[in-house]
C-alpha positions as CSV (number, residue, x, y, z in Angstrom):
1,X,-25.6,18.7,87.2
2,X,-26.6,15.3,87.3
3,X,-24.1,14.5,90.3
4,X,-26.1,17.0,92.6
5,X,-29.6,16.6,91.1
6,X,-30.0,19.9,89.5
7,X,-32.3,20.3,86.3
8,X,-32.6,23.1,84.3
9,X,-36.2,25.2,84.4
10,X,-37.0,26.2,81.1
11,X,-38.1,29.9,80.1
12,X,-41.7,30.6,80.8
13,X,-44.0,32.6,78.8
14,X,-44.4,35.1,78.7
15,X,-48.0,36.4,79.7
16,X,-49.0,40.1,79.1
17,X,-51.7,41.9,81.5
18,X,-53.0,44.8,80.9
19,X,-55.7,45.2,83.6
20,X,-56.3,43.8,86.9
21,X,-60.3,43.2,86.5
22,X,-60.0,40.1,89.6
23,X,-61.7,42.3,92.2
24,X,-65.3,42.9,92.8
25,X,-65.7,46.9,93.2
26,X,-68.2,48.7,90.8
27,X,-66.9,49.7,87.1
28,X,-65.9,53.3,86.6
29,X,-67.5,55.2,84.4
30,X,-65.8,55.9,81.2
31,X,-65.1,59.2,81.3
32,X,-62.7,60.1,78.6
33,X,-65.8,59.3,76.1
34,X,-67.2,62.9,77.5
35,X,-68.2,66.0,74.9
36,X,-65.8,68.5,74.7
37,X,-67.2,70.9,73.0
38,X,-66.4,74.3,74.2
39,X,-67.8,77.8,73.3
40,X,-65.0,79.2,71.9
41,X,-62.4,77.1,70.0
42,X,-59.4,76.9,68.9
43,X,-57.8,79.5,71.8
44,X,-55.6,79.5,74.1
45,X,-57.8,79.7,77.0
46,X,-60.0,76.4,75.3
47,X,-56.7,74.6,75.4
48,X,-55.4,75.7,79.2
49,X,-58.9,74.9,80.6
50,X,-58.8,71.3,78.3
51,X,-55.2,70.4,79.9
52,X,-55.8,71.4,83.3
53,X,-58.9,69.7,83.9
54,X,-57.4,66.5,82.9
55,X,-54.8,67.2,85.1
56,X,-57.3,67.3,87.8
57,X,-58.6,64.3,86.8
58,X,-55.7,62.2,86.4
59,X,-54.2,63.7,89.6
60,X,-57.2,64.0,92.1
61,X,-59.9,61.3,90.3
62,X,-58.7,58.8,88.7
63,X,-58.9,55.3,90.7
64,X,-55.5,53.6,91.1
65,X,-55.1,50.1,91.1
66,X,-51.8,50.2,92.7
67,X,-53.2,52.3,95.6
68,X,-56.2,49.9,96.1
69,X,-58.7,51.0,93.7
70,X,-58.6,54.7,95.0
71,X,-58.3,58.6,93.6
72,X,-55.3,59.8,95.1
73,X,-56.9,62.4,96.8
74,X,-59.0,59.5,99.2
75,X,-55.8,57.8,99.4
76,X,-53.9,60.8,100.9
77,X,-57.0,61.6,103.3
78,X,-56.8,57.8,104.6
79,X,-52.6,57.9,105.3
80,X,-53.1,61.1,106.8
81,X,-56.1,59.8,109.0
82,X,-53.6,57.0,109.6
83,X,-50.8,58.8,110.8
84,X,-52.8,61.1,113.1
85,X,-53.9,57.7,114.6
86,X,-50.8,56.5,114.9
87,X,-49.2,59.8,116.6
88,X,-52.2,59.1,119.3
C-alpha cells in the first residue's frame, strides 16, 4: 500500500437521524394527540370507523418528507398537472 500511496479510511460513525427538521416550512400540527372518544365503544363499527380514518390520514394527509414536505394526495395532483403539461 505504501508503494502506490494508498491509506486505509477508517470506519465512520455512525450518526442516527430521525427527522429532517433543516427546512423552513410551518410545523404540523400534532394530530395523533386528538380525542377519540366515540359514542358507542367497544364495537365493531367504533373500531372500523377508528382504522379507516387513519388510513385516510396516513394515506391522503400526512406530509412526506421524501415527497417534499407534501400529502400524497397534493403530490399526485402536481405529477398529474405535470404530465398533462408535458403531453402539451
Amino acid at each position: 500500500m505504501r508503494q502506490h500511496a494508498i491509506q486505509a479510511r477508517g470506519k465512520r460513525k455512525f450518526r442516527v437521524t430521525t427527522t429532517d427538521s433543516n427546512h423552513k416550512l410551518p410545523i404540523t400540527p400534532n394530530l395523533l394527540n386528538r380525542n377519540f372518544t366515540i359514542a358507542k365503544p367497544n364495537t365493531v363499527r367504533a373500531a372500523k370507523d377508528a382504522v379507516i380514518g387513519w388510513i385516510l390520514w396516513y394515506n391522503q394527509k400526512r406530509m412526506h418528507s421524501t415527497i417534499g414536505y407534501q400529502s400524497p394526495v397534493e403530490f399526485e395532483q402536481a405529477w398529474q398537472r405535470k404530465q398533462v403539461q408535458a403531453a402539451a
